[in-house]
C-alpha positions in Angstrom: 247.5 221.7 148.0 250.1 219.6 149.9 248.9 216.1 150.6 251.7 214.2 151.3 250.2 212.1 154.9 249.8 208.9 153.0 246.2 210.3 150.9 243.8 208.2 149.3 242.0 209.0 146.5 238.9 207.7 145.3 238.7 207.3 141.1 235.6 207.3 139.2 235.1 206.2 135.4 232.0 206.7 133.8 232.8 204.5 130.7 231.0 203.7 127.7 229.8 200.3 128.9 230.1 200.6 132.6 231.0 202.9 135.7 233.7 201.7 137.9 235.2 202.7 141.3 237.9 202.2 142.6 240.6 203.7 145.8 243.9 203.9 144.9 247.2 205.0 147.8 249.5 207.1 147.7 251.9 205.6 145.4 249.2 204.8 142.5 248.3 201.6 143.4 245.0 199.8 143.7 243.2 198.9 147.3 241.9 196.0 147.0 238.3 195.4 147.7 237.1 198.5 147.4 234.9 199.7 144.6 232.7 198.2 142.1 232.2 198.1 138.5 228.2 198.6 137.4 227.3 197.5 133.6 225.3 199.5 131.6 224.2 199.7 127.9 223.6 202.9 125.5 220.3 203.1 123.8 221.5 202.2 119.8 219.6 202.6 117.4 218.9 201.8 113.5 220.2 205.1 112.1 223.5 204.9 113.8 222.1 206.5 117.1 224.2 206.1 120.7 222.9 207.5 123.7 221.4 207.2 127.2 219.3 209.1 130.1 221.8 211.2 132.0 220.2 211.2 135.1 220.1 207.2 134.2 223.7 207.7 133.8 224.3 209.8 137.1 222.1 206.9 139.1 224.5 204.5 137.8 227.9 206.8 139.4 226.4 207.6 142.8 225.6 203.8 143.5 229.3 203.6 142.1 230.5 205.9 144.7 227.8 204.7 147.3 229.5 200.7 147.3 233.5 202.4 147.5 232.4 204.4 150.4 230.8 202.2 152.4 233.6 199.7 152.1 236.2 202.2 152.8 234.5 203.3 156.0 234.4 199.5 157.2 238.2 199.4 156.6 238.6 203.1 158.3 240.4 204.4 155.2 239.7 208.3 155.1 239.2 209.6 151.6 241.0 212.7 150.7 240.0 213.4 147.1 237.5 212.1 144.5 239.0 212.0 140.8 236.5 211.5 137.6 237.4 210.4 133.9 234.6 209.9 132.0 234.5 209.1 127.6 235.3 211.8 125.4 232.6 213.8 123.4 229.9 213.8 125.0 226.9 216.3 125.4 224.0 216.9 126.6 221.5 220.0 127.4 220.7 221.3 130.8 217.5 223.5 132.0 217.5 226.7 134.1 216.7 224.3 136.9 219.7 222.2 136.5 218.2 219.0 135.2 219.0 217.4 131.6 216.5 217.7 128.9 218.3 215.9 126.0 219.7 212.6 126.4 223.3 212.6 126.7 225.2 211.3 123.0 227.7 209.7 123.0 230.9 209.7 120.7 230.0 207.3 118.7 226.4 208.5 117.9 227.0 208.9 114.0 223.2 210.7 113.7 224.8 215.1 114.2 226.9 213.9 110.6 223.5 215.2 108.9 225.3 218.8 110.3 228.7 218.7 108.8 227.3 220.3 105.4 225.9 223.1 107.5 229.4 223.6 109.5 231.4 223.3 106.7 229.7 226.5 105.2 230.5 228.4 108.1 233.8 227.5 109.2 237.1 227.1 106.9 237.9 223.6 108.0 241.4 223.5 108.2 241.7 226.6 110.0 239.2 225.2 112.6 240.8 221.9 113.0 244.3 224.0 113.6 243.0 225.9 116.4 240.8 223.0 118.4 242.6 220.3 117.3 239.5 218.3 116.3 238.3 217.4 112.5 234.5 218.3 111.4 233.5 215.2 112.4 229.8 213.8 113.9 231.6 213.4 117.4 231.8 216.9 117.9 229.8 218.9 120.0 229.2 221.7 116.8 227.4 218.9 115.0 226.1 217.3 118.3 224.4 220.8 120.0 223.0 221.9 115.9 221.5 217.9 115.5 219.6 218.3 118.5 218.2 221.4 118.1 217.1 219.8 114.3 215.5 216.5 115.7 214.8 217.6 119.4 213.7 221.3 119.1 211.2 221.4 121.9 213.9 219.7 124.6 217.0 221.9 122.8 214.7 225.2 123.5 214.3 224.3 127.3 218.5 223.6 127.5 220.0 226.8 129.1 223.4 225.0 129.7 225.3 222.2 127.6 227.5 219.4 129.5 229.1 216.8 129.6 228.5 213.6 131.8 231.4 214.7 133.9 230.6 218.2 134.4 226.5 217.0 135.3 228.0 214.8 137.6 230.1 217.8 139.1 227.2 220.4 139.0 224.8 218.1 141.0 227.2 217.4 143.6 228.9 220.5 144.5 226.6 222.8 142.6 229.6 224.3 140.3 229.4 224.4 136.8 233.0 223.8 135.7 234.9 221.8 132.8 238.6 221.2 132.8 240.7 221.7 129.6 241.1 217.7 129.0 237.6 217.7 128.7 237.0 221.1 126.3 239.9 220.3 124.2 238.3 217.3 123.2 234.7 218.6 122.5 235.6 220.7 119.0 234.4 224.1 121.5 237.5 225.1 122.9 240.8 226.8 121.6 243.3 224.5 122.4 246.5 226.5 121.3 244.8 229.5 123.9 242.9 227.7 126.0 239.5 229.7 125.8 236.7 228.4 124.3 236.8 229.1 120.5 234.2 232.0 119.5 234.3 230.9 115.3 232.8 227.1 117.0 230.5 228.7 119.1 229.0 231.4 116.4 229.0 227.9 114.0 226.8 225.3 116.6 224.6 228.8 117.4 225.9 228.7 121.0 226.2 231.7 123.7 229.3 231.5 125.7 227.4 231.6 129.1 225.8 228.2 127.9 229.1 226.7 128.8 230.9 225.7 132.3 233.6 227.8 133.5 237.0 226.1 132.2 239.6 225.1 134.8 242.8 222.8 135.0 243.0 219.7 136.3 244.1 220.2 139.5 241.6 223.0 140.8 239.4 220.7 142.9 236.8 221.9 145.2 235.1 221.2 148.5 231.8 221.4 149.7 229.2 219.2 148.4 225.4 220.1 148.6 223.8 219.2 151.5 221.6 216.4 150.3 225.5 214.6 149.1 227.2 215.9 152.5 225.1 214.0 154.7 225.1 210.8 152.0 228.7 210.7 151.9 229.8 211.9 155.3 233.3 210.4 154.7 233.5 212.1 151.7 232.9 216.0 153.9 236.1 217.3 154.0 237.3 215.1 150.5 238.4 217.3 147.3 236.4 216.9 144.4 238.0 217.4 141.5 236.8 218.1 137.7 236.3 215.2 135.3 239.0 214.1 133.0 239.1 212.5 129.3 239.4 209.0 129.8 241.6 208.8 126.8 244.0 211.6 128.8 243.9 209.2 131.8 244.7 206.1 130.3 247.5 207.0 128.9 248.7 208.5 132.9 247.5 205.5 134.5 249.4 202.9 131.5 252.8 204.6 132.1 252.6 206.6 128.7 252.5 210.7 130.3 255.6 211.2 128.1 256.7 210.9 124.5 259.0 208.0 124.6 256.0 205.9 125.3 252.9 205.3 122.6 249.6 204.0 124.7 247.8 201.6 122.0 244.6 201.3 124.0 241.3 198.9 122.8 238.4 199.0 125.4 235.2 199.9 123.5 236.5 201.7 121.1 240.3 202.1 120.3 242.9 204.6 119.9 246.9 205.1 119.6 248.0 208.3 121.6 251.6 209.6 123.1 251.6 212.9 125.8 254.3 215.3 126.6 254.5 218.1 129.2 255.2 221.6 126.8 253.8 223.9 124.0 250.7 222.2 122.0 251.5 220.7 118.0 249.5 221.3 115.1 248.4 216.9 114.4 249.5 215.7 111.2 245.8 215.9 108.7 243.9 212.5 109.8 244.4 212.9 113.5 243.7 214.7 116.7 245.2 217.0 119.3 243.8 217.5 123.1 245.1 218.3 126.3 245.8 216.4 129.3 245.9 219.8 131.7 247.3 223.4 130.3 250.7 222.3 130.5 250.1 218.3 128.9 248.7 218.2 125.4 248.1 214.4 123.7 247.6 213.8 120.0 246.8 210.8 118.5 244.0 208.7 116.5 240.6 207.3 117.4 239.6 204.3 116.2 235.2 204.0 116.6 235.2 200.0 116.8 237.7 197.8 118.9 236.4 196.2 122.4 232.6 196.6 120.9 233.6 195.0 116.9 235.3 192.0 119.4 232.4 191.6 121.5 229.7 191.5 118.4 231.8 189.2 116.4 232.0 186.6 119.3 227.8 186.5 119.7 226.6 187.3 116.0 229.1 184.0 115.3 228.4 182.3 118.4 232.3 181.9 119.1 233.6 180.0 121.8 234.5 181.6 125.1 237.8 184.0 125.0 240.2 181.3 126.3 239.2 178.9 123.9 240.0 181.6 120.7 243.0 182.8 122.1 244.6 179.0 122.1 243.2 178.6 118.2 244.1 182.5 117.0 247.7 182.0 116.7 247.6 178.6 114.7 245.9 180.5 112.1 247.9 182.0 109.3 248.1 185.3 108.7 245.7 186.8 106.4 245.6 182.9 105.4 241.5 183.2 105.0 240.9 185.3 101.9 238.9 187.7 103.8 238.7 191.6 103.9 237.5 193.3 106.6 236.3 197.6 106.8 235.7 197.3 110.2 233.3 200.4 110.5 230.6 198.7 112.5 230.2 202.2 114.5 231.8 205.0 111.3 235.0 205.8 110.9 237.3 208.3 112.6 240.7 208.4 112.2 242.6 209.0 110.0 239.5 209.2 107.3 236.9 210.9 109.4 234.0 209.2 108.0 230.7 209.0 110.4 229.2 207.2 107.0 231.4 204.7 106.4 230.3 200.9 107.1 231.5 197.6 108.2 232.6 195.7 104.6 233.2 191.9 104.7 234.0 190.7 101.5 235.4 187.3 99.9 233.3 185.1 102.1 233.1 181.2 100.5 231.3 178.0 102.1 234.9 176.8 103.3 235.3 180.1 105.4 234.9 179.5 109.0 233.4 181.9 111.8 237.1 182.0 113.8 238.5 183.6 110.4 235.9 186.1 110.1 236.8 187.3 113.9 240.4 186.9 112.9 240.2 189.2 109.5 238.4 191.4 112.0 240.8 191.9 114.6 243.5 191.8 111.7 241.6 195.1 110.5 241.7 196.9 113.8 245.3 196.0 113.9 245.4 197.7 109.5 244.0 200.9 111.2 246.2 201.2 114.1 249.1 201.2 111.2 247.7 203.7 109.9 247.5 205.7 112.6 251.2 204.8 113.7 252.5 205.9 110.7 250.9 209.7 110.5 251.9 209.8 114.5 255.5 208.3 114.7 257.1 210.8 112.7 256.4 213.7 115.5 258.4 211.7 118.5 261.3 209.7 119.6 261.8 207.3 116.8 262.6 204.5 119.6 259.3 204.9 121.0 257.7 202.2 122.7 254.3 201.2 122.3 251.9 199.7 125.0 248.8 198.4 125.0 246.4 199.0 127.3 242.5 198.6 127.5 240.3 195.5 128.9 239.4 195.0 125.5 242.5 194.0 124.3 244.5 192.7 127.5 242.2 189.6 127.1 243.7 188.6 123.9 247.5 188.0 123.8 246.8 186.7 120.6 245.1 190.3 119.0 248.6 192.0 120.8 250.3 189.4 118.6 248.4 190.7 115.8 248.8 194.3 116.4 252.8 193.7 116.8 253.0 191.8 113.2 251.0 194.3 111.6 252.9 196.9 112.9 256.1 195.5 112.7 257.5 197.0 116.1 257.4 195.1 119.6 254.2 196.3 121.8 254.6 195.8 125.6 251.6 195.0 127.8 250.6 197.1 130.6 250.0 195.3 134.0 247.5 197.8 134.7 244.0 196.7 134.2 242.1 199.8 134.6 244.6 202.5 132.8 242.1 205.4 133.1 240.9 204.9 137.0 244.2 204.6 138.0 245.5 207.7 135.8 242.5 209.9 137.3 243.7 208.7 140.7 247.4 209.9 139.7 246.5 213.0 138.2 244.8 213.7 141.7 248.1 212.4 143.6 250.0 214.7 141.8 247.5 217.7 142.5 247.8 217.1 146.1 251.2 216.9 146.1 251.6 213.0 146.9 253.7 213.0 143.5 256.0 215.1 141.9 255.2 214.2 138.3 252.4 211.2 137.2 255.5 210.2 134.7 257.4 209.7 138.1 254.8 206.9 138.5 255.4 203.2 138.5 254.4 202.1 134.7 253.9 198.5 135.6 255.0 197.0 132.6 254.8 193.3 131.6 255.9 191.1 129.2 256.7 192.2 125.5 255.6 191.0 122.1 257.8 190.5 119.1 256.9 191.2 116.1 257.1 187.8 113.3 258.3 189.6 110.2 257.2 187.3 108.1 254.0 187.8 109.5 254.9 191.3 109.1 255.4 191.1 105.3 252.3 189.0 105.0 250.4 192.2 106.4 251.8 194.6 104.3 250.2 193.3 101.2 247.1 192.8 103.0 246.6 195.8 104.1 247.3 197.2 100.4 244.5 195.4 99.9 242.6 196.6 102.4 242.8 199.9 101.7 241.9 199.3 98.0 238.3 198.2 99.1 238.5 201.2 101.5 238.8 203.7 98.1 236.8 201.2 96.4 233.6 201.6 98.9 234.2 205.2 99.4 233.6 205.8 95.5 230.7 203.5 95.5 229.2 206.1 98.7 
């Protein structure tokens, strides 16, 4: 495809806690006042449950798309292409008529870790984990698709297809069933060294090729929506649709990080420390992951299950003050200075531990300790993980890496950056970006149509850099010893 008349594309995230839209130009950048951003909540539950309706869900995107469209045809700006990133691991099951009959789970449902016994008897782990690049682990869609069959069996029986969000979304409006390798790589189904879907998972979660989309690459969009979205959209006739995207994949596009010099440290609900590269795909060091981008981009990294969300409970079960107000009294509190330690598994663990059982720890609490230092010991945890993660990921790239963060969850908080940077002892630069994955959708599509040459080509929109104290840094060091002890401490207590 050849796009290079000045295209605009129209960029879609179905997130975790809301669905945004958004038209971005030619050169990557934003259009301003065009798009919306639509809040929703997952159903939780007491046993570690996360999910929601997926036709809910799809309701949600096409009043998404429905606002962006409407305000681009007041402006008379013609749409080209429609690019989707929705959140990682994901599933839910489809009928022989097309409509979903489980709710969709999301990542962070904890519930399928009843199934890791089961898949651990029928599939050498390491081997496994070598060829998808994903640890057993309850975010997986072998322990998802085997869980629901358990505790759903009537709705499981009626599924003749498994999704994802993004490829629902994709079905019901052009009527193809298609996932693209960003999304398989990161659903523990696919073969990520061959690209195919992997037959050892399959035979493992009990699932029949056909009951999976067709894969594809990132750039094969399509035309041709179904007539009930044709005459909705009009504008949108002649657009090119293409397949949805890891979020995770796009955020690091959209903050400037598509190659390995550069480290994406991103907190939105969840968080995660990833770096990209454009050649053949790496075996991860044991503790983290490895997907793909597109064929020709892997990404490895660590997830981190609580980051935006642990933030966001801390500030109402405490009844903190508003954001401003805690990031002027963060940074005149001394590091590690309350006595406090912190497992911050409000949601289980993933990396580099892999633990869907693991739970939030708070221990060393007196009468003299203060709601602002139990969020601070908090985020100071986050930031403990994120080391770890650095450390089993740094050794694979440029040693003079740069790391930026990224993510509305921790943009908000120069003071948490601060954190992160003292912790980790290494400068971390702030992207300027405030919706990394939207805008790395919309790039990836650019780049499809021929508007760019290369994403990496792409303005990365830096900002302003953080220094590392290293005093502060020291402070952390022993702190995070002790951090870790509880961690081995709990984990023998389990």
């Amino acid at each position: 495809m050849n796009f290079n008349n000045n295209p605009y594309v129209l960029s879609i995230d179905a997130g975790t806690s809301s669905v945004r839209s958004m038209l971005f130009d030619a050169s990557g950048r934003e259009v301003e006042g065009i798009g919306t951003r639509i809040p929703y909540a997952l159903t939780r539950t007491a046993d570690g449950g996360e999910f929601i309706d997926l036709d809910e869900f799809f309701q949600i995107v096409l009043q998404a798309i429905d606002q962006a469209v409407e305000e681009a045809r007041k402006k008379s700006i013609a749409i080209t292409a429609v690019a989707c990133c929705t959140f990682w691991h994901n599933a839910a099951g489809v009928d022989a008529q097309g409509n979903a009959c489980t709710p969709l789970l999301s990542w962070s449902d904890v519930r399928p870790g009843a199934m890791l016994p089961r898949l651990r008897q029928r599939l050498d782990e390491k081997a496994y984990t070598r060829r998808t690049g994903c640890p057993l682990h309850a975010s997986y869609l072998p322990a998802k698709i085997l869980w629901l069959r358990q505790e759903a069996p009537e709705a499981a029986k009626r599924a003749r297809y498994w999704m994802s969000a993004g490829e629902y979304f994709y079905y019901k409006i052009l009527g193809k069933k298609v996932c693209s390798y960003s999304m398989a790589s990161a659903s523990g189904l696919l073969d990520s060294i061959r690209c195919v879907w992997d037959e050892e998972a399959l035979a493992a979660a009990a699932i029949e090729p056909e009951q999976l989309s067709a894969l594809c690459d990132a750039a094969d969009g399509q035309r041709g929506m179904a007539p009930e979205f044709a005459r909705r959209w009009p504008m949108l006739r002649d657009a090119v649709w293409f397949p949805a995207l890891g979020d995770g994949a796009c955020s690091n596009i959209g903050g400037g990080c598509a190659s390995p010099e550069r480290f994406a440290l991103m907190v939105g609900t969840s968080g995660a420390l990833r770096a990209a590269w454009r050649g053949a795909y790496r075996e991860s060091p044991n503790g983290l992951w490895c997907y793909r981008i597109d064929k020709t981009r892997p990404i490895q990294g660590g997830a981190l299950s609580n980051g935006g969300n642990l933030f966001k409970w801390l500030k109402g079960a405490l009844n903190l003050p508003p954001i401003v107000e805690l990031n002027e009294r963060l940074p005149a509190l001394p590091p590690d200075g309350h006595g406090l330690m912190f497992l911050p598994f409000l949601s289980g663990q993933r990396s580099p531990r892999w633990n869907p059982d693991s739970r939030g720890t708070l221990h060393g609490l007196r009468l003299s300790t203060q709601p602002i230092q139990i969020l601070q010991a908090g985020l100071e945890a986050v930031a403990y993980r994120f080391k770890l993660i650095h450390d089993l990921l740094a050794p694979n790239f440029p040693p003079e890496h740069t790391i930026i963060a990224t993510g509305g969850g921790l943009l908000k908080s120069p003071a948490w950056i601060q954190i992160i940077a003292d912790v980790l002892g290494r400068p971390v630069s702030v992207s300027h970006v405030a919706e990394a994955s939207s805008r790395g959708a919309a790039l990836m599509a650019l780049e499809s149509l021929g508007a760019l040459r290369d994403v990496a080509e792409a303005d990365p929109m830096l900002g302003e850099t953080y220094w590392p104290n290293m005093k502060a840094h020291e402070i952390y060091q022993a702190a995070l010893r002790r951090h870790l002890d509880l961690e081995k401490k709990m984990m023998n207590d389990e």
